[in-house]
C-alpha atoms as an extended CHARMM CRD file, in Angstrom:
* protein
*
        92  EXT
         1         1  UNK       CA            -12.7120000000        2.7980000000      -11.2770000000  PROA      1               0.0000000000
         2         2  UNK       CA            -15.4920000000        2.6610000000       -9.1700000000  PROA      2               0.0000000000
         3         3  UNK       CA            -17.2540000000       -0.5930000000       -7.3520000000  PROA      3               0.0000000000
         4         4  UNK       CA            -21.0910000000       -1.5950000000       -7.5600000000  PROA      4               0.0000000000
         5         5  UNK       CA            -23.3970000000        0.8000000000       -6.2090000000  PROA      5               0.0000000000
         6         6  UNK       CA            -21.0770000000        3.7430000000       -5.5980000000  PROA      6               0.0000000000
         7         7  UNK       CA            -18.5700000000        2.1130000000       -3.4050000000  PROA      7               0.0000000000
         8         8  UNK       CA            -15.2570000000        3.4740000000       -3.2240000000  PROA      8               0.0000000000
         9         9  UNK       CA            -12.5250000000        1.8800000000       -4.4210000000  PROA      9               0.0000000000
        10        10  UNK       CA             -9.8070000000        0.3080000000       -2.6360000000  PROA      10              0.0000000000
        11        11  UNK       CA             -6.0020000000        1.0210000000       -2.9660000000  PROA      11              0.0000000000
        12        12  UNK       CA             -2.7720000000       -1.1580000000       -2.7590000000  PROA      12              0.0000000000
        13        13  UNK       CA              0.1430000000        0.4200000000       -1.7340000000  PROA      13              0.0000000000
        14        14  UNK       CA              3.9230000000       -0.4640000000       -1.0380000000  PROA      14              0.0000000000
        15        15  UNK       CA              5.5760000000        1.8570000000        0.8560000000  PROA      15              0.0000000000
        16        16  UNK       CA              9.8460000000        2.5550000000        1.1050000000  PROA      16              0.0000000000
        17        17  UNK       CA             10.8850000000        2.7140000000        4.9950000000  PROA      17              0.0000000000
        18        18  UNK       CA             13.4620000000        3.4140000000        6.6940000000  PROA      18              0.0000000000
        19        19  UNK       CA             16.6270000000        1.3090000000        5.7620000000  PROA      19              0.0000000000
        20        20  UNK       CA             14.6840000000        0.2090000000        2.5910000000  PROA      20              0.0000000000
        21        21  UNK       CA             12.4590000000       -2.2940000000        4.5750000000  PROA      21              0.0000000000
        22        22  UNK       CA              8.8430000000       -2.3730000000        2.1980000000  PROA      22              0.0000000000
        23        23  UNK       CA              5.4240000000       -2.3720000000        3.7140000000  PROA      23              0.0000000000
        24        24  UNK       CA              2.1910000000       -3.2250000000        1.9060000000  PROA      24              0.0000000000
        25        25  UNK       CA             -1.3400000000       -2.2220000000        2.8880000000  PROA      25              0.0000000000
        26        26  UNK       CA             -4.8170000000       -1.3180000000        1.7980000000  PROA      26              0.0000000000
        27        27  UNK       CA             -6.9260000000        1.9240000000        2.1910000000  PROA      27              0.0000000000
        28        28  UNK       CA             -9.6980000000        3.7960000000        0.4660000000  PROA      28              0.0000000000
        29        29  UNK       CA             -7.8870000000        7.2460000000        0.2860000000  PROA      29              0.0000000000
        30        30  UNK       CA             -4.6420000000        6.7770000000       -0.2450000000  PROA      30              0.0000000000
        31        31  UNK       CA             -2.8020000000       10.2280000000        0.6560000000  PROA      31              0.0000000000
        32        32  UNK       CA             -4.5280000000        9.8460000000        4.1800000000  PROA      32              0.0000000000
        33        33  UNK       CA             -3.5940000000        6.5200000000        4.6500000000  PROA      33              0.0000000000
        34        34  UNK       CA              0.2120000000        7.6240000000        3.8080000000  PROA      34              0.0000000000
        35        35  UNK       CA              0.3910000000       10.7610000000        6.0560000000  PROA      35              0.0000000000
        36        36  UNK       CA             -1.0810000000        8.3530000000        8.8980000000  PROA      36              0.0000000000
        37        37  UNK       CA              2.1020000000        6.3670000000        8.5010000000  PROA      37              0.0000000000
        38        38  UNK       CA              4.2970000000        9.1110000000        8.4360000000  PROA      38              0.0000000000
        39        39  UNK       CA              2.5980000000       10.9220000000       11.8350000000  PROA      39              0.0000000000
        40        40  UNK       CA              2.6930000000        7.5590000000       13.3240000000  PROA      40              0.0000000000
        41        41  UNK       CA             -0.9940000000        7.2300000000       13.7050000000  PROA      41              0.0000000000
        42        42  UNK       CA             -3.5850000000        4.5500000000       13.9630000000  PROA      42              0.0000000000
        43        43  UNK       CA             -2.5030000000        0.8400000000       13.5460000000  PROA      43              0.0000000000
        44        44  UNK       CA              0.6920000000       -0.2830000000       11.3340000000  PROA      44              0.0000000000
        45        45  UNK       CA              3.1730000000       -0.9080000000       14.0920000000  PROA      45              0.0000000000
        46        46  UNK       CA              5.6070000000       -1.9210000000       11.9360000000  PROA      46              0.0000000000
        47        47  UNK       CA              5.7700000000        2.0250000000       10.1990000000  PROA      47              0.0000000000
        48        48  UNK       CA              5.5530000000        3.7000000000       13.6990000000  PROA      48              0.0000000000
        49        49  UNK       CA              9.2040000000        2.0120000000       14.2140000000  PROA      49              0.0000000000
        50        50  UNK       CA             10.3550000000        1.7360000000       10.5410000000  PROA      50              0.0000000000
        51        51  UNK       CA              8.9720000000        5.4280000000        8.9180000000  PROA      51              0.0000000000
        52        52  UNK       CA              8.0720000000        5.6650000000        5.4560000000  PROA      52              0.0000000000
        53        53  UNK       CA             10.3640000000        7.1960000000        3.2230000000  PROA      53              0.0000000000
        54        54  UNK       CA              8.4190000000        7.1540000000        0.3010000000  PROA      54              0.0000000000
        55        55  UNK       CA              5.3840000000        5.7490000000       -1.6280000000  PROA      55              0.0000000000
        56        56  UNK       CA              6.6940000000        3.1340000000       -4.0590000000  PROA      56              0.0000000000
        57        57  UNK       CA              3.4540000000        2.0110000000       -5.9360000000  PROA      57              0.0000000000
        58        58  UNK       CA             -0.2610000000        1.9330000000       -5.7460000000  PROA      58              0.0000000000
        59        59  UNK       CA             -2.4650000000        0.2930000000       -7.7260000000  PROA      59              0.0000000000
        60        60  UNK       CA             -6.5940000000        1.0750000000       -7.2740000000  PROA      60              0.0000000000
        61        61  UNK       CA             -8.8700000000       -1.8110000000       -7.2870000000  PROA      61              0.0000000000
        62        62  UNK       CA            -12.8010000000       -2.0240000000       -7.2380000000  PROA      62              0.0000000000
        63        63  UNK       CA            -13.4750000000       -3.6970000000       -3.8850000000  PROA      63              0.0000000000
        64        64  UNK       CA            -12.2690000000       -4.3430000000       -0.4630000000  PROA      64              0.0000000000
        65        65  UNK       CA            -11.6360000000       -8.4860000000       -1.2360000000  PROA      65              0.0000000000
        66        66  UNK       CA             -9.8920000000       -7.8700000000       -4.5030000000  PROA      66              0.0000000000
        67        67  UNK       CA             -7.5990000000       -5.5860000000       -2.5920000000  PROA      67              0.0000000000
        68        68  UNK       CA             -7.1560000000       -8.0920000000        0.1320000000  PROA      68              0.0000000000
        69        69  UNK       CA             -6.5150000000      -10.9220000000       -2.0520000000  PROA      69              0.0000000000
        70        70  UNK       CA             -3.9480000000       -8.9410000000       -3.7560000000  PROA      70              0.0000000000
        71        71  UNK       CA             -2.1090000000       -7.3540000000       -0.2700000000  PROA      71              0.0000000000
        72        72  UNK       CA             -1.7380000000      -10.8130000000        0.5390000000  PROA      72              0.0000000000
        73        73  UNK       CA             -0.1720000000      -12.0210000000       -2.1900000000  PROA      73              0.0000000000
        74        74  UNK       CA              2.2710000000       -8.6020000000       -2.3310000000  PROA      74              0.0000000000
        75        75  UNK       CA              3.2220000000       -9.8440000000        0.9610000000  PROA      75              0.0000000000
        76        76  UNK       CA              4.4740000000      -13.1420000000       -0.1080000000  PROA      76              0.0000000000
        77        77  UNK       CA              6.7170000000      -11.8460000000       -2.1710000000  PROA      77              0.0000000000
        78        78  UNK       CA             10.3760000000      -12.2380000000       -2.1320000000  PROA      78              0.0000000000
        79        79  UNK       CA             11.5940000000       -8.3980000000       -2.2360000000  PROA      79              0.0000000000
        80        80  UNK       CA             12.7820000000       -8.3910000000       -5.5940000000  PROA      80              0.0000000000
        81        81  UNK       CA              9.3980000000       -9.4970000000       -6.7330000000  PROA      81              0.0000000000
        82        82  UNK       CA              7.7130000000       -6.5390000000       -4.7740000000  PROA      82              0.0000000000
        83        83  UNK       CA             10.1150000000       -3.8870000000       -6.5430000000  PROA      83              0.0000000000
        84        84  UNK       CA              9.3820000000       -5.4300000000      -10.0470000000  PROA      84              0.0000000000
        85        85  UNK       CA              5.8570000000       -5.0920000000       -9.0240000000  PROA      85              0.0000000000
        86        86  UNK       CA              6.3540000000       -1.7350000000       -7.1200000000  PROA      86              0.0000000000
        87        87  UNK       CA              8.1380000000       -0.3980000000      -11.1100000000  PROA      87              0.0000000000
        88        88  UNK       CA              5.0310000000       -1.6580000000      -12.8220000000  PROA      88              0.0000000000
        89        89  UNK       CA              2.7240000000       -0.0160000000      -10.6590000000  PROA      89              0.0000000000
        90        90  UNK       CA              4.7000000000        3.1740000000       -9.5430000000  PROA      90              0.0000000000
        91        91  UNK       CA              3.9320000000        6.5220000000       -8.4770000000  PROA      91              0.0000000000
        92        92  UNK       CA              5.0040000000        9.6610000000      -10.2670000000  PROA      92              0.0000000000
């Protein structure tokens, strides 16, 4: 899927960390974003003390907003809700 005139798309993603705390986030390229996390690069404070155990779920949307809009309402979620979502939308 791509968005109007050639932009990239964006990606959802809910990561596993350590002790099975869940992080969401956004990103264009999505097995960058996830090796970030697990060097402990560049922002995401919260996965430079929790690491990332695994990639739960992504889910690739057209635009930047729509992935905001949708991060943000991941992140509401009670953590059941997230892992029903994370099921729906999971990796291989």
């Amino acid at each position: 899927m791509r968005g109007r005139a050639g932009n990239k798309p964006y990606y959802v993603y809910l990561l596993e960390c350590r002790g099975g705390r869940l992080y969401a986030g956004i990103t264009t390229d999505i097995s960058r974003r996830v090796a970030e996390h697990r060097a402990g690069k560049r922002g995401a404070k919260f996965t430079r003390a929790n690491p990332p155990a695994r990639l739960l779920a992504v889910r690739q949307l057209a635009n930047r907003s729509a992935a905001l809009k949708l991060e943000a309402a991941l992140k509401r979620l009670r953590r059941a809700d997230k892992l029903a979502w994370a099921v729906l939308h999971a990796t291989s």
